[in-house]
KEKE-3310 file (N, C-alpha, C; in steps of 0.2 Angstrom, whole numbers, plus 5000, padded with zeros to 4 digits):
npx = (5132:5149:5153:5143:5137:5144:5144:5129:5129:5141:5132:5121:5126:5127:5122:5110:5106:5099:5102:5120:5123:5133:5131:5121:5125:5134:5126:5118:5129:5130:5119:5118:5128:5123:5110:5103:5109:5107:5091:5090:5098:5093:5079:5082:5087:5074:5066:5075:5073:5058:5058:5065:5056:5046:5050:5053:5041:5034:5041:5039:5027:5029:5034:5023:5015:5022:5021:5010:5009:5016:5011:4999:5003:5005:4996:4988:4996:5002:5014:5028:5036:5052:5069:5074:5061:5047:5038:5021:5023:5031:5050:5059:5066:5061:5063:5057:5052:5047:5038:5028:5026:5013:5003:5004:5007:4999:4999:5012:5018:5010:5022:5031:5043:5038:5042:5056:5073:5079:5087:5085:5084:5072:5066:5075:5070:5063:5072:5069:5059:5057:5046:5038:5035:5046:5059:5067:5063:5071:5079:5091:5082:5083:5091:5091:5091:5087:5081:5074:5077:5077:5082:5093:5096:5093:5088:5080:5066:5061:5069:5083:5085:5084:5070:5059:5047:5043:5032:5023:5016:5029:5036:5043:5046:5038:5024:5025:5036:5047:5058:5053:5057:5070:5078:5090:5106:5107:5118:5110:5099:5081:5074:5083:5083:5091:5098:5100:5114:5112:5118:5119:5130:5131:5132:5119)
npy = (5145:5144:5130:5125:5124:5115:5103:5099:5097:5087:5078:5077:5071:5057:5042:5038:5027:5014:5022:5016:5013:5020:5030:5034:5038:5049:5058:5061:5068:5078:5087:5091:5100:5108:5110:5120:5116:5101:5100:5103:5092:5083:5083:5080:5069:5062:5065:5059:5047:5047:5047:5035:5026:5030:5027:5013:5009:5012:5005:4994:4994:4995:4983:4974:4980:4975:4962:4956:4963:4953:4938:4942:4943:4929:4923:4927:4922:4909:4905:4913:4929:4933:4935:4935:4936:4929:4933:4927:4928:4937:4943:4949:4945:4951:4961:4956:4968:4976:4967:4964:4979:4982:4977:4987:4999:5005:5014:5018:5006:5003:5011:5004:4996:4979:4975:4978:4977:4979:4990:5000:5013:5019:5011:5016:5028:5026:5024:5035:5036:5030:5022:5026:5014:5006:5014:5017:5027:5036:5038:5047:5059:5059:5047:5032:5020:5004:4998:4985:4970:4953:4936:4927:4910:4893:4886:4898:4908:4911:4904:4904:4912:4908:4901:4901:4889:4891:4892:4898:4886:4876:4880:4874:4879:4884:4902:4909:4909:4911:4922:4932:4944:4957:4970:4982:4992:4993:4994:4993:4996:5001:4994:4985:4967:4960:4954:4949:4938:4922:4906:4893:4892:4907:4921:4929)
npz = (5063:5055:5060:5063:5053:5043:5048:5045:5032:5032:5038:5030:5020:5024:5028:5039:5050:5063:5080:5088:5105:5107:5099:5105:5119:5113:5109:5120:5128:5119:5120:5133:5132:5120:5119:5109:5096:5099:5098:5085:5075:5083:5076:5065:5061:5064:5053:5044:5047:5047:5033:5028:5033:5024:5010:5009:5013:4999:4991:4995:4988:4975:4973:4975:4965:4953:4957:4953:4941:4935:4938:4931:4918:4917:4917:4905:4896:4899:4905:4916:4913:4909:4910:4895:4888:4878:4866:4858:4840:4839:4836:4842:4859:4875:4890:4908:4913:4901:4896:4904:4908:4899:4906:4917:4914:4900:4888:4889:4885:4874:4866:4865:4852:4848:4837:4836:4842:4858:4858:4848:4840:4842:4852:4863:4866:4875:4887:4893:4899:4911:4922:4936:4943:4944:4948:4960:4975:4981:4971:4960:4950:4933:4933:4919:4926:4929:4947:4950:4949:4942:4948:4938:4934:4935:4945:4948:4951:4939:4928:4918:4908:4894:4883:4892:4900:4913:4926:4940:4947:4945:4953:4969:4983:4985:4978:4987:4996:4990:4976:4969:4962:4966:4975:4971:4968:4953:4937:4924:4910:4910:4899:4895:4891:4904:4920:4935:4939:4945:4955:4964:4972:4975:4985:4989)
capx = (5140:5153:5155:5136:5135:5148:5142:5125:5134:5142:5124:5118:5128:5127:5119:5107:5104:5097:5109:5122:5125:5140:5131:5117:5128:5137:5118:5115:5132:5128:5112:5121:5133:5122:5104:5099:5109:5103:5085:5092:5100:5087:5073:5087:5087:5068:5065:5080:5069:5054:5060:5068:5049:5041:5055:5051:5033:5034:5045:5032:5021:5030:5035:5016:5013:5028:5020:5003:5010:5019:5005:4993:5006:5006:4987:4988:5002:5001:5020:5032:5040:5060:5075:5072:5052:5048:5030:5021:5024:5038:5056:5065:5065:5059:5065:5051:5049:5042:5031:5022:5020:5008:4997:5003:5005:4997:5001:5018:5019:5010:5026:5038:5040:5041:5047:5065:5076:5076:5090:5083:5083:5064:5064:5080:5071:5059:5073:5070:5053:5057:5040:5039:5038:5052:5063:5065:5060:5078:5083:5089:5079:5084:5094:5088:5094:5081:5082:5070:5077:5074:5086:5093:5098:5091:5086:5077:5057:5060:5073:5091:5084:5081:5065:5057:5041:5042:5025:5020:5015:5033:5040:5042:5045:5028:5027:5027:5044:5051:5061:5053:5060:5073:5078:5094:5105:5109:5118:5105:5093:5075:5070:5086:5084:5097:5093:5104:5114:5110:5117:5118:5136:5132:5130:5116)
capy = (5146:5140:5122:5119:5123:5112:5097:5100:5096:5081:5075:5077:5063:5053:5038:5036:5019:5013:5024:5013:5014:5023:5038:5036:5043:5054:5064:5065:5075:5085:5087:5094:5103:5112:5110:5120:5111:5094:5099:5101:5086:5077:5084:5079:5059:5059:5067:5053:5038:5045:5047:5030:5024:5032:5022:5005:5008:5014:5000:4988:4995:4993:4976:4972:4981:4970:4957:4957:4962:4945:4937:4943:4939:4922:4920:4928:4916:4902:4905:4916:4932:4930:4940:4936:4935:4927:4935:4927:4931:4944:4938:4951:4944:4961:4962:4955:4974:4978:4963:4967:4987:4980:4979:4994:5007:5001:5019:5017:4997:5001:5016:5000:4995:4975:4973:4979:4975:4985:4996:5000:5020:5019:5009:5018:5035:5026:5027:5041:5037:5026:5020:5026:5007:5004:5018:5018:5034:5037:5037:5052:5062:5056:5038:5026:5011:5001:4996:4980:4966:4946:4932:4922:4905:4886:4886:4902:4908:4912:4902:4903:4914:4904:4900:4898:4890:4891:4893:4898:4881:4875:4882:4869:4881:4890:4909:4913:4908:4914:4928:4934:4952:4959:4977:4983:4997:4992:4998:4989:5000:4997:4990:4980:4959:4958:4953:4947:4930:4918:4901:4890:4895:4914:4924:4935)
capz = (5063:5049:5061:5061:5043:5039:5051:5042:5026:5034:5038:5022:5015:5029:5027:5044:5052:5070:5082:5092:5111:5107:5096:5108:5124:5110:5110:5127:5130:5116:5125:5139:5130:5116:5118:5104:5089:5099:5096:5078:5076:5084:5071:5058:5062:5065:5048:5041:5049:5044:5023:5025:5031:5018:5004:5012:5011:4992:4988:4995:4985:4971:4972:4973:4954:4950:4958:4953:4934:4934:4938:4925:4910:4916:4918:4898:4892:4903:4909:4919:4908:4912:4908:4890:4886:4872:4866:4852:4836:4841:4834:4847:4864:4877:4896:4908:4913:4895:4894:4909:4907:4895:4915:4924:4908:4892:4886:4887:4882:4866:4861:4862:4847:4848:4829:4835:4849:4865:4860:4842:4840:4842:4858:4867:4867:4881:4892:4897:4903:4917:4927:4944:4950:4941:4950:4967:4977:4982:4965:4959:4942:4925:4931:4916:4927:4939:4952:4954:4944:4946:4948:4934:4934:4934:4952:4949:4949:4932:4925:4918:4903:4887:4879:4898:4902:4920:4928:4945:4948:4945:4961:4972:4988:4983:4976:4994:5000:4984:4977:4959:4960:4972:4972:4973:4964:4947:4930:4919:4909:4911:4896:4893:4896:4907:4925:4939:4937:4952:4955:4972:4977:4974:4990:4988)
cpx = (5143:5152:5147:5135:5138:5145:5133:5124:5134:5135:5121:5119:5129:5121:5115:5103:5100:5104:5112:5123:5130:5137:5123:5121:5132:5131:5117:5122:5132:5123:5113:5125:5130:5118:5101:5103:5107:5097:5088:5093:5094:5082:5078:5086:5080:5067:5068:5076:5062:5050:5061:5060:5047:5044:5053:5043:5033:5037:5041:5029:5022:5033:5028:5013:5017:5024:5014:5005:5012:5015:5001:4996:5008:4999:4984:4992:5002:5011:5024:5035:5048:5064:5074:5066:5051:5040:5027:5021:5027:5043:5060:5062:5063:5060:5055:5048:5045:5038:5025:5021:5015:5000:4999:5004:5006:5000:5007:5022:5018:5018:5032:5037:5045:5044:5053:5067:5078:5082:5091:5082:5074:5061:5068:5076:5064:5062:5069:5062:5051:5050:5042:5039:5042:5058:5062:5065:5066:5083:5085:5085:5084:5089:5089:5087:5088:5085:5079:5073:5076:5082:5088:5096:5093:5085:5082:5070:5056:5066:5079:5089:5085:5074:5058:5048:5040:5036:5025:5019:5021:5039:5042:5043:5039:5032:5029:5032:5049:5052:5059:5057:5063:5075:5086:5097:5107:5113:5113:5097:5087:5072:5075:5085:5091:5094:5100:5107:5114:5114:5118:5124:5136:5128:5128:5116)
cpy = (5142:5130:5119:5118:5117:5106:5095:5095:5090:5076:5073:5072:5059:5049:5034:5028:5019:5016:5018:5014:5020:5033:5040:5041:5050:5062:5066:5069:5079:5087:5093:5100:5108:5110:5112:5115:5104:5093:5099:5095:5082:5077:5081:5072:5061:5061:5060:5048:5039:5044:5041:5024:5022:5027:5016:5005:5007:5009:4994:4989:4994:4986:4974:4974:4977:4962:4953:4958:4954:4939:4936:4941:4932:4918:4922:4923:4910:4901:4910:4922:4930:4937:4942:4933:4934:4928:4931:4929:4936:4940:4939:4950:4950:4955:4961:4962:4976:4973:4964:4975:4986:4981:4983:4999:5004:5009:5017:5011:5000:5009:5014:4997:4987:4971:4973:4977:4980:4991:5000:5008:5022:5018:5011:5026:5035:5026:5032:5042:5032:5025:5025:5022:5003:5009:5016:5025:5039:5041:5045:5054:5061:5050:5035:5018:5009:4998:4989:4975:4957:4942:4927:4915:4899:4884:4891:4902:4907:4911:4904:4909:4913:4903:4898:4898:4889:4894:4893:4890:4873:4876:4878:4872:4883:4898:4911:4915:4909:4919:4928:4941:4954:4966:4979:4990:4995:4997:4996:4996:4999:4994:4984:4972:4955:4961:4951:4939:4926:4910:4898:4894:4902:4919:4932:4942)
cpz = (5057:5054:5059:5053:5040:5042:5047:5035:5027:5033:5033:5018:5019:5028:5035:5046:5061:5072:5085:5099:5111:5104:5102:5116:5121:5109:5114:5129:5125:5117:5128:5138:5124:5114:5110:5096:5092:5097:5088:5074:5078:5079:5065:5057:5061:5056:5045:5041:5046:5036:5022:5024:5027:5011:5004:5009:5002:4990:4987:4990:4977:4965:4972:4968:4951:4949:4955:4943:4932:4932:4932:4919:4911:4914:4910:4894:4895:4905:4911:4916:4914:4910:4899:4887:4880:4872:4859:4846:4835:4839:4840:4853:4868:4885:4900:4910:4908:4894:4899:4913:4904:4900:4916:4918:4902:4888:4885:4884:4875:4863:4862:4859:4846:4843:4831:4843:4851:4864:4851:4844:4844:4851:4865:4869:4875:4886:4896:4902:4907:4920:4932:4946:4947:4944:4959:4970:4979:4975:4963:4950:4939:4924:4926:4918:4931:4942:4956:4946:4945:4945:4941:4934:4935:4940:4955:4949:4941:4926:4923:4909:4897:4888:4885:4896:4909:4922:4937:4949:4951:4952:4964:4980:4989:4982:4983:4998:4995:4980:4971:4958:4964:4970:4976:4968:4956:4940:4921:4918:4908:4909:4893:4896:4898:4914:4931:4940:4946:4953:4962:4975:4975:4980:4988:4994)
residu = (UNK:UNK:UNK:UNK:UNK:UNK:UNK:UNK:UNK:UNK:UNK:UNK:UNK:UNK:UNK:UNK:UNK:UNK:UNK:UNK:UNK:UNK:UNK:UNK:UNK:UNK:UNK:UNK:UNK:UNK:UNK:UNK:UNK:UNK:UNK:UNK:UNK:UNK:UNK:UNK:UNK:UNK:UNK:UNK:UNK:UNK:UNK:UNK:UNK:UNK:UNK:UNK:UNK:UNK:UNK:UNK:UNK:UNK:UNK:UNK:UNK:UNK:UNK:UNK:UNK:UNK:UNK:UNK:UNK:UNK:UNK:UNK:UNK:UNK:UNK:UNK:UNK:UNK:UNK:UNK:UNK:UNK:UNK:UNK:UNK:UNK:UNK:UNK:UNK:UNK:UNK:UNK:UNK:UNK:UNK:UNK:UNK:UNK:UNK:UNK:UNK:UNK:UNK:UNK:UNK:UNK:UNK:UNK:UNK:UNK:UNK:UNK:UNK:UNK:UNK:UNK:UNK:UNK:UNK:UNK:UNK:UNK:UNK:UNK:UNK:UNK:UNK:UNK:UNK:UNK:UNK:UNK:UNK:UNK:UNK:UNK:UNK:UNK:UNK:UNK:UNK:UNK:UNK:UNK:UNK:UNK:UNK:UNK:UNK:UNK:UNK:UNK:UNK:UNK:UNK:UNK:UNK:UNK:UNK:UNK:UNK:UNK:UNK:UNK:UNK:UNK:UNK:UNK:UNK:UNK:UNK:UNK:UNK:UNK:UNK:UNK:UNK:UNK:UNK:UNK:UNK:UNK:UNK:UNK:UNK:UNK:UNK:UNK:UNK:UNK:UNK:UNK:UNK:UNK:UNK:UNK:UNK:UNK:UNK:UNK:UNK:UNK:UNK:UNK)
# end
């Protein structure tokens, strides 16, 4: 009928969470009241929770390429990449996302080109070729922006972005208890070094 279509709709853009007491009695008399669109409804959530699963899961997993790249360009340089990565013998600074696709897509690392800065005719045309573990699964086809970016500032894993030599080693909480990469939605383009500013009084 037109209302289920339109409630449908509704749903659609509905952003599903754990139900509350309140939508959980709102189910059982639609229950009682119109069996077949509750079995509906009911397949609609289960599907919603088990997409959002599936998101979490993949996000993990993408924080762990993130996590694992990071790593490896410290274990080659002997320090942290940052917002602005400073590569030997490069002039133009590169985003730590383009210093450590170098690990997770060398194909794509070598077709930026570190003579120019990141928003050089040459280096702008890699927007468009976003990572997967630089997107999140949610994202929609052809956003340029990530979605995983790090903290900046003084107090952070990976410094206040100048000429950092922050090193794993330097943490004092340990990596373990510490935020290198948080995911969130951003207008920042992926190869841009530009990251998220951090300081004590700023509630993340």
């Amino acid at each position: 009928t037109a209302a289920t279509d339109a409630l449908i709709t509704a749903l659609n853009q509905t952003e599903v969470g754990e139900p509350s007491d309140t939508e959980t009695r709102l189910m059982i008399s639609l229950e009682e009241a119109e069996p077949h669109l509750f079995k509906m409804l009911n397949s609609y959530f289960d599907l919603q929770r088990a997409s959002s699963r599936a998101f979490r899961v993949a996000s993990a997993n993408n924080l762990k390429e993130i996590g694992m790249g990071m790593l490896l360009f410290e274990q080659e340089y002997g320090y942290l990449p940052s917002v602005n990565t400073k590569l030997p013998g490069v002039e133009h600074p590169v985003s730590w996302r383009v210093a450590i696709l170098k690990y997770l897509d060398g194909r794509l690392y070598r077709q930026y080109n570190l003579g120019e800065p990141w928003d050089s005719e040459n280096n702008k045309r890699l927007l468009d070729k976003l990572p997967g573990f630089y997107r999140h699964h949610g994202q929609e086809k052809g956003i340029t922006d990530t979605c995983y970016v790090t903290l900046v500032g003084e107090s952070t894993a990976t410094g206040s972005g100048g000429a950092t030599t922050h090193t794993s080693n330097d943490i004092t909480d340990g990596p373990q208890q510490t935020i290198f990469v948080t995911q969130g939605y951003s207008r920042i383009p992926w190869t841009k070094p530009e990251d998220l500013q951090y300081d004590e009084k700023t509630t993340l």
